[in-house]
C-alpha positions, 0 to 999 in steps of 0.5 A: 612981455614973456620974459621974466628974469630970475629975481620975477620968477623966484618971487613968483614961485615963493608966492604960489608956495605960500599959496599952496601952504595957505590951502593945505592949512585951510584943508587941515582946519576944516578936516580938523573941525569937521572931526572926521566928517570930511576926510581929506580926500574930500576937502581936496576936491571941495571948491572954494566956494564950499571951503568958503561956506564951511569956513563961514560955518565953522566961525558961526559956531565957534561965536555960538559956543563963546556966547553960550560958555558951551565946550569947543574942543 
């Protein structure tokens, strides 16, 4: 059925609004851990599979510099 009533489609909408802020936050880490390496023009047109990748990239080294005692930030 087509029909939604309102109550459907206000949590509907909520749910993509949560969506969107997830993907914004997730462009704003990686811009921020790339330190310029990707601008975020660059990370909007990233696909998921590369923000996955950079995601999983990103984790690696933060495990790296907690193993060695190596500065992060």
């Amino acid at each position: 059925m087509l029909a939604k009533d309102n109550s459907e489609i206000i949590t509907f909408l909520k749910d993509l609004e949560a969506q969107q802020k997830n993907l914004k936050m997730d462009l704003f880490r990686t811009c921020w851990y790339m330190r310029g390496g990707v601008t975020l023009d660059e990370a909007y047109n990233l696909s998921p599979s590369e923000r996955e990748l950079i995601s999983a990239l990103v984790k690696d080294n933060l495990e790296t510099t907690k193993k060695t005692g190596q500065p992060f930030f």
